[in-house]
PABA-370361 format. One record per residue: x, y, z of N, C-alpha, C in turn. Coordinates in steps of 0.1 Angstrom, whole numbers, plus 5000, padded with zeros to 4 digits. Example, Ala and Ser with C-alpha at 12.3 -4.5 7.8 and 13.67 -1.06 7.14 Angstrom:
BEGIN
513249435078512349555078513249675078;512849785071513749895071512950005079;
REM end
This chain:
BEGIN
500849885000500050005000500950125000;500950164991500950384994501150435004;502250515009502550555022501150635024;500950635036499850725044500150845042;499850975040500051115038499951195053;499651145069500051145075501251055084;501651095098502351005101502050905109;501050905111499750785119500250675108;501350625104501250495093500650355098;500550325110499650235112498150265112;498250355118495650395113495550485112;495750545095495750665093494250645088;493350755090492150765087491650745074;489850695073489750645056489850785047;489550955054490351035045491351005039;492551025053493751025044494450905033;493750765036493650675027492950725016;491950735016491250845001492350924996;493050985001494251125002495151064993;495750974997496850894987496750814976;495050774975494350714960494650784953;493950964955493651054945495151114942;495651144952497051184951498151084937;497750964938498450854926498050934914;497050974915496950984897497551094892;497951204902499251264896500451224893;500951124900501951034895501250954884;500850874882500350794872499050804869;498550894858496850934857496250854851;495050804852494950684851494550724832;494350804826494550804814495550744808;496950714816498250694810498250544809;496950494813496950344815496450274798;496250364789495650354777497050364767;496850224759497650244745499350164754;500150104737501350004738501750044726;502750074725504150104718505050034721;505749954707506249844707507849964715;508050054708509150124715508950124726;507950064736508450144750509149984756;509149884746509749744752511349764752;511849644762513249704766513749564762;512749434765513449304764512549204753;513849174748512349064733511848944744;510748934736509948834745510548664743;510848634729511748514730513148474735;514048594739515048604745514748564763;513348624764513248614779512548484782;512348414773511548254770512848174773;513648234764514948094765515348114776;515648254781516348224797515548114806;514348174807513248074814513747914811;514047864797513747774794515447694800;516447764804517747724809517447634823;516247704834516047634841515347514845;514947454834513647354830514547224820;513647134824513646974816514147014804;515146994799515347004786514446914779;513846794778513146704771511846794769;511346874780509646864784509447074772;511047154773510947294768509747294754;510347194748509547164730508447194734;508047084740506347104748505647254747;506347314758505947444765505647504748;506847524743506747584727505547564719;505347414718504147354712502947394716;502947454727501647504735501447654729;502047694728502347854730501947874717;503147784706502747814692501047794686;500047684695499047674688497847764688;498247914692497047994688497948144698;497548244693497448374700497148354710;496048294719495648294731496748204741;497048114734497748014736499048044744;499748174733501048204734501148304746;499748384745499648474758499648434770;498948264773499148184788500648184790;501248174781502348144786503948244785;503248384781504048484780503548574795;503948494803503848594816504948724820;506248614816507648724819507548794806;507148784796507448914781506149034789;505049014792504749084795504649164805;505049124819505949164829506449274828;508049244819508649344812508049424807;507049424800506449504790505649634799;504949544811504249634821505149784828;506149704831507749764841507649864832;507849904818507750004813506750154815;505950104818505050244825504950294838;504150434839504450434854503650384865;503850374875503150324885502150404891;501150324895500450364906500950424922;501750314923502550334936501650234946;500250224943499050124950499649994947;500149954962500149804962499449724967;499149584954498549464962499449344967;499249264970499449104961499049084950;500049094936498949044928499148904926;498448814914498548724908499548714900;499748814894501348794886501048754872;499648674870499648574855497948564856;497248684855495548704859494748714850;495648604838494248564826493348504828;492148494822490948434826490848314827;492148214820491848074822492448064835;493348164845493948124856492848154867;491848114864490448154872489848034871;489047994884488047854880487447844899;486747744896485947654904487147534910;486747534926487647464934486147454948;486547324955485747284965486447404975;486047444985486047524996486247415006;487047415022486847325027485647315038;484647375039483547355041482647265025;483247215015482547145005482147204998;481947335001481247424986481647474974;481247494965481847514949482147674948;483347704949483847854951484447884939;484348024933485148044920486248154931;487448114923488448214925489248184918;490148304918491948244910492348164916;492948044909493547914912495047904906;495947994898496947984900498148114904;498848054911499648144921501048134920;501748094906502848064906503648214900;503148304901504148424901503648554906;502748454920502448604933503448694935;503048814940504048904944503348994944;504249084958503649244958504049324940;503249424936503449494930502049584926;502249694914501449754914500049694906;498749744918497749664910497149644898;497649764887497249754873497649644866;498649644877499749534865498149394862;498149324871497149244871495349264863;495249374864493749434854494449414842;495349504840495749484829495849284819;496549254826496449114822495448994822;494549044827492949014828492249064814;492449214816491849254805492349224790;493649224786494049194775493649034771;494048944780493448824779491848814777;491048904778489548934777489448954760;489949034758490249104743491148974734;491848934736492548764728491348664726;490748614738490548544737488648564729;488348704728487148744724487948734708;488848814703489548774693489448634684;489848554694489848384688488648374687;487848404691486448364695485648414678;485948504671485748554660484648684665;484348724677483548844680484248944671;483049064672483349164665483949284673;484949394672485249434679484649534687;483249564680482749674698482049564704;481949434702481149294713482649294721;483949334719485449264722485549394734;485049504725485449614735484649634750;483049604747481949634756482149484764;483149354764483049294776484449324779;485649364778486549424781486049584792;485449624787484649784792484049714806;483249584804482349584811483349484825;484249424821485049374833485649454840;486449554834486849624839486049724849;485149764841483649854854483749774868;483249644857483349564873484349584887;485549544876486649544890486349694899;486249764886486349914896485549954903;483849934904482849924909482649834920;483349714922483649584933484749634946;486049704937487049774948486049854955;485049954949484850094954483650034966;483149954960481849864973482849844983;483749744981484849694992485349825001;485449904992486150015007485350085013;483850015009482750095023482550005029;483249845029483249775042484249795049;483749715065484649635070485849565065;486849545074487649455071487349345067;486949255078486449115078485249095070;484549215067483549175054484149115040;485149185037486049175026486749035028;487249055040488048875043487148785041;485948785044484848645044484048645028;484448755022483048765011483848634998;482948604994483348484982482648474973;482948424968481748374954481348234952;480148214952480148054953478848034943;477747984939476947974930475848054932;475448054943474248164949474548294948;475648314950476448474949476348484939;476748414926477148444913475448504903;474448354914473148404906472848534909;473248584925472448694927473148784922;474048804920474948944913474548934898;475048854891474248854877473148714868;472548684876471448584873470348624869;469448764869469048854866468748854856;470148894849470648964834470848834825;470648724830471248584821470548534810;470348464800469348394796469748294795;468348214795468348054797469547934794;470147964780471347894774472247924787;472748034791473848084799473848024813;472548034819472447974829472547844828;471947764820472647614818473647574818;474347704810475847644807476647634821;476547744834476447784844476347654854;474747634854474847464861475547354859;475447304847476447224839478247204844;478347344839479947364848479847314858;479147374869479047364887478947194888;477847104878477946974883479246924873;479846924865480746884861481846894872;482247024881483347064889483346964901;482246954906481746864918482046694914;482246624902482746494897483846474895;484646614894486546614891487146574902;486846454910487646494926488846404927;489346354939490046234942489646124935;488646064936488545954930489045974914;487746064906488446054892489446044889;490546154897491946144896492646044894;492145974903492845814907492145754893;491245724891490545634875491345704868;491745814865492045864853493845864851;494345874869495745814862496645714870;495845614873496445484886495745354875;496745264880495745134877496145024889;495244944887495144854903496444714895;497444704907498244604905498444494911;498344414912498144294928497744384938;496744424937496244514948496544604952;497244704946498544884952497944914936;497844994940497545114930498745164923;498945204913500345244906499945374896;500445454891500645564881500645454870;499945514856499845514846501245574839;501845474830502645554821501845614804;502445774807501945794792502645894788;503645864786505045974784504846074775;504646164771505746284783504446294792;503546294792502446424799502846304816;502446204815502546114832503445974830;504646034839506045944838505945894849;506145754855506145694870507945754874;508245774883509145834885510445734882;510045584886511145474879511345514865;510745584857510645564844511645684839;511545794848511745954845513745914841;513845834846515945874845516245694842;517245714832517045564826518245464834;518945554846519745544860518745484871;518345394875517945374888517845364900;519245404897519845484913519445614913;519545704904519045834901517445864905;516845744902515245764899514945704921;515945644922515445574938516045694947;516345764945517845864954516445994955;515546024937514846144938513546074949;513445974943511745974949512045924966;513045894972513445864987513746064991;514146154979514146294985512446334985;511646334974510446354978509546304984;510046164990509046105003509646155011;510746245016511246295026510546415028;510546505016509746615014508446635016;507846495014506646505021505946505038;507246425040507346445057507946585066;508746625058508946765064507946895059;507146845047506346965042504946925056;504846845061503846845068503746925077;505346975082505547105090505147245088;504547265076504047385064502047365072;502047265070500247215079499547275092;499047335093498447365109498147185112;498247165127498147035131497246975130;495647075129494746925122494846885110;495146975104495646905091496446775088;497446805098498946755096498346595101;497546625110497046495117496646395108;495346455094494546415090495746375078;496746385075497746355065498446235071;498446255081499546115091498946015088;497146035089496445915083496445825070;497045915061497545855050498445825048;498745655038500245585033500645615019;502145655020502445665009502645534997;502545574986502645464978503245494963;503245614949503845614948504145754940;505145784929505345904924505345884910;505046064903505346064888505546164883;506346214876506346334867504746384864;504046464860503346554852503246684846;503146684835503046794821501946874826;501747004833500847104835500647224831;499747264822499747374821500347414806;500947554807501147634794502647654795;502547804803503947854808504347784816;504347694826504947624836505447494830;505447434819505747324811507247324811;507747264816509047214819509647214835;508847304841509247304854508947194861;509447134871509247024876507747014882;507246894881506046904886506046744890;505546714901505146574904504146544910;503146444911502046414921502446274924;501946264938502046154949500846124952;500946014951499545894958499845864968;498645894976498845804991497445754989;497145674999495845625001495845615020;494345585021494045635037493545485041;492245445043492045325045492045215038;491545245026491845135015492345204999;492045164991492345244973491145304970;489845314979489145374974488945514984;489945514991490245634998491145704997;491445744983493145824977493345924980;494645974980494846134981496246154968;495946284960497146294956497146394957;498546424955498946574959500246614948;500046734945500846794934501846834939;503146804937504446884941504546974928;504547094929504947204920506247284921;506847294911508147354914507447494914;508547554921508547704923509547804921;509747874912511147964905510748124915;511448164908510948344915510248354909;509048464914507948524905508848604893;507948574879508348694869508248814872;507448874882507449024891508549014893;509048964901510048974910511649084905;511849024892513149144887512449264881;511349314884511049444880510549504890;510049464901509649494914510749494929;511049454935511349384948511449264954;512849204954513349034959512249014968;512348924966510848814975511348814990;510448864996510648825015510948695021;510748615008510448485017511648415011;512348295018513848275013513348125004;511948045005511247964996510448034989;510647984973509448044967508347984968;508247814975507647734975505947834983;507247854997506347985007505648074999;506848124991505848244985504448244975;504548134969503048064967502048084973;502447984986501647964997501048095003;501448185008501448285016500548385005;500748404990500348464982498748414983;498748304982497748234974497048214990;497148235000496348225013495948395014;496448475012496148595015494848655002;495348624985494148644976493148564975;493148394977491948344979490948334991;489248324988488448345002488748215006;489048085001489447995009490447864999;491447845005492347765005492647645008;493347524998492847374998494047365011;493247265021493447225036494847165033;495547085021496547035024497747165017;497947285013498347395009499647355014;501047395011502347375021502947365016;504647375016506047385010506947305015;507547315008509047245008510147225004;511147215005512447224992512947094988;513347044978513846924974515246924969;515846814974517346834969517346714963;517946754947517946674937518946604931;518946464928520546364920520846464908;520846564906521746654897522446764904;522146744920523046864929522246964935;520947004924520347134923519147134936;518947214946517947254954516847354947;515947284950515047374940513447354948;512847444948511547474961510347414955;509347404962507847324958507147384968;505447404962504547404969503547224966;503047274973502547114974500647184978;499647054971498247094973498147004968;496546954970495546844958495046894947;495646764936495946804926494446814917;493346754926492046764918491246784930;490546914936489146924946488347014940;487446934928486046994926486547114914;487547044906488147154896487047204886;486847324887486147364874487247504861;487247434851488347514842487047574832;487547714829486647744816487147724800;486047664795486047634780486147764774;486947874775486547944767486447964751;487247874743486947824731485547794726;484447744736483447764731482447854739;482647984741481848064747481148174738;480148204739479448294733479748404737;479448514736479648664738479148694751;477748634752477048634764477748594780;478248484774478748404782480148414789;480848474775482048544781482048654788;481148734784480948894792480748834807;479848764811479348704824480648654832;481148544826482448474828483548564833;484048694825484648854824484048914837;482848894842482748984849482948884863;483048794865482848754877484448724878;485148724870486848724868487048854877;486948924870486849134875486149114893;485349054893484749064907485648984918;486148884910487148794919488248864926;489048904914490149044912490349124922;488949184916489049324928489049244947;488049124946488449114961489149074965;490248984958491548984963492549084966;492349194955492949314958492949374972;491149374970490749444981491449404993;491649234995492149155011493249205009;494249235002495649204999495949365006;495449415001495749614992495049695009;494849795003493949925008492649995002;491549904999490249924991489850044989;490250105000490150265005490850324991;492150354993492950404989493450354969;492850244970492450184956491450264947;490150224956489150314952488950444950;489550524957489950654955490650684942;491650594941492450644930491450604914;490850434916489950434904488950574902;488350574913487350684912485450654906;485050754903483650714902483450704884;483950774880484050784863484750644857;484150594842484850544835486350554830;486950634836488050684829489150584828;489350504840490450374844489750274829;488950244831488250104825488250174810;487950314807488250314790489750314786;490550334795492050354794492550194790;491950104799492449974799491849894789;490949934783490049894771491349914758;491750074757492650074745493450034748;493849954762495249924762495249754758;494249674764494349594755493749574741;493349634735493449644720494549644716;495649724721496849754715498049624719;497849584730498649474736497949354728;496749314727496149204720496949174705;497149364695497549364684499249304687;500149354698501549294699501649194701;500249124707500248984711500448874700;499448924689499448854677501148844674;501648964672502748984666503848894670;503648924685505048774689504648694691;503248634688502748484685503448454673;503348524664503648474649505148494645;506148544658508048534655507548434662;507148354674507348224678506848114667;506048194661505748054653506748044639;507248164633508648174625509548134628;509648154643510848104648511347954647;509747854647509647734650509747704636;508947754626509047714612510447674609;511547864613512647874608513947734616;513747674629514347554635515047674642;514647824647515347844655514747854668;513647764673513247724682513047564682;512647464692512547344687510747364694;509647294687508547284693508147154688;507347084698506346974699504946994700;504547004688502647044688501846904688;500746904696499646844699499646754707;500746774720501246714728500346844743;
REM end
């Protein structure tokens, strides 16, 4: 947050928090938030891909490429660090949140709450960090305009749900800072919230689609996981091989000392991450046996980083648990902002992803692994399937997406709001359109650059000066 404008920095009044909103937009007006000029870039976006790709699987990099190359929208999941950089070029607000780091619309979905309920929020947190809050609108909103783009909408249908997410966020902060604290801490979104805020405005197709989702999210759980990637062996359950995307970890190094040395460090890792657990947790984990490990392929931008899930089971095989070990690098914030507080990034996940979500999966927690190539390298750890809901946005209607867009924007802002100073946010958005038309031409213009380094990566690949693996 914005220093206080008095010296009360612990409880300065909601004036003088107002005081330092309005006061930002002389530093950074929020007009200046409109329009991208390839001149104002400092670093090429494929130069800042290969570095990334120095610390990842060499086998699994193609992959990531193959992802990226198969559409504009594609290439944007996974150009978090090009645009990063690209942000660092403008000026700041000075308004800090936690953001997400990577706040496109597919990094949003449906997860069980641990009271059982079907909650929407952002679900990935692998490049949290303090910095300034545009950064994250911004990356929401451009991904709003791509993916309306792919979609073949026309451009004022591209602009008016871009326009209209954006309202949102700004209209959701400005509610937020006429509560309470702990109003903001407890508020969520779950299916009844979603009808009552815009259920109204819906029609029939939408709302179906709506239900549908909700019962499909509630079927993704532990069990499926287990049918979808275990098979029963003299009675022990085992990982499926289906190389590259799910490798049993015997399989990963064609050394067997190599492959018994890693998976003896991550059953160890699982015993000291339980220290990361509040103790009922930790309790209800003791209850389960371990049994075994595998590599897995996730995601877009994160494709090469190490990733593994673990099977345990509790009473019998029909009571499994897996859990995702995710590797964890520095946030892409991170070299254009401020070194991370925390000396794990595994933590910084954690900590990130506890403070913007209204609720958080019970087995959440870190750890570091030391690996048969020498290298220490950090993990967060969670379940890797509770009540997943992802959006199709490939086949979404206009309708659908606006709706979708807005409850993205709604999510946003209340993370901001827990993270930030709603007060002093709000103040600075203000009551006028002016933030949200700024960010409208800004992703128009960032959508158009978007295209453009989609199509050097896909030259690149044509020309063999990248290597990529498509349809993997």
């Amino acid at each position: 947050m914005a220093t206080p404008v008095s010296g009360r920095a612990n409880n300065p009044t909601v004036a003088e928090r107002a005081a330092v909103g309005k006061a930002a937009r002389k530093v950074s007006p929020r007009e200046g938030h409109a329009g991208w000029s390839p001149a104002q870039r400092t670093l090429e976006p494929l130069a800042l891909l290969e570095g990334q790709a120095t610390t990842r699987v060499p086998q699994l990099v193609p992959i990531r490429y193959g992802r990226m190359a198969a559409s504009p929208f594609a290439y944007y999941r996974g150009a978090a660090l090009p645009m990063a950089a690209d942000l660092a070029t403008y000026s700041r607000s000075g308004i800090q949140v936690q953001l997400c780091g990577d706040a496109h619309l597919s990094n949003f979905g449906g997860f069980a709450s641990p009271e059982r309920d079907l909650v929407f929020d952002l679900n990935d947190f692998d490049e949290t960090h303090p910095g300034p809050f545009e950064w994250d609108v911004k990356r929401l909103a451009a991904s709003l305009e791509i993916a309306a783009r792919g979609r073949g909408f026309d451009a004022t249908t591209n602009r008016k749900i871009v326009l209209d997410a954006v309202r949102t966020y700004r209209e959701t902060v400005r509610r937020f800072s006429r509560q309470h604290k702990l109003d903001i801490w407890y508020a969520k979104l779950d299916e009844r919230t979603i009808l009552a805020i815009w259920g109204s405005d819906l029609g029939k197709a939408t709302l179906a689609s709506l239900s549908r989702a909700a019962t499909k999210a509630s079927s993704k759980d532990r069990l499926k996981a287990r049918d979808k990637l275990t098979r029963l062996v003299d009675g022990e359950l085992e990982f499926l091989s289906d190389p590259p995307l799910l490798v049993p970890i015997e399989d990963v190094f064609t050394d067997p000392e190599q492959a018994a040395i890693l998976e003896a460090n991550l059953r160890g890792t699982l015993e000291s991450y339980r220290r990361t657990l509040s103790s009922d947790r930790r309790a209800l984990l003791n209850t389960f046996r371990y049994v075994a490990t595998a590599r897995k392929v996730v995601g877009v931008g994160s494709v090469g980083t190490r990733c593994w899930v673990a099977l345990l089971v509790g009473s019998d095989n029909d009571d499994p648990l897996i859990l995702q070990m995710k590797q964890a690098e520095a946030s892409v914030l991170e070299r254009f902002t401020a070194k991370s507080k925390t000396s794990n990034h595994g933590q910084r996940v954690v900590e990130g992803q506890r403070l913007m979500q209204a609720a958080s999966d019970i087995f959440l927690g870190w750890q570091r692994v030391h690996a048969p190539d020498g290298v220490t390298r950090d993990f967060y750890v969670r379940q890797l399937w509770d009540w997943k809901a992802s959006a199709a946005v490939d086949t979404m209607d206009p309708e659908l997406l606006g709706v979708y867009a807005g409850i993205c924007a709604w999510t946003l802002a209340r993370a901001h709001a827990r993270s930030g100073d709603a007060v002093t946010l709000g103040a600075y958005l203000g009551k006028t359109p002016t933030f949200e038309r700024a960010v409208a031409d800004f992703a128009v213009a960032y959508a158009d650059q978007n295209e453009v380094d989609h199509q050097r990566l896909v030259d690149a690949v044509r020309d063999g000066q990248v290597v990529a693996e498509s349809g993997i």
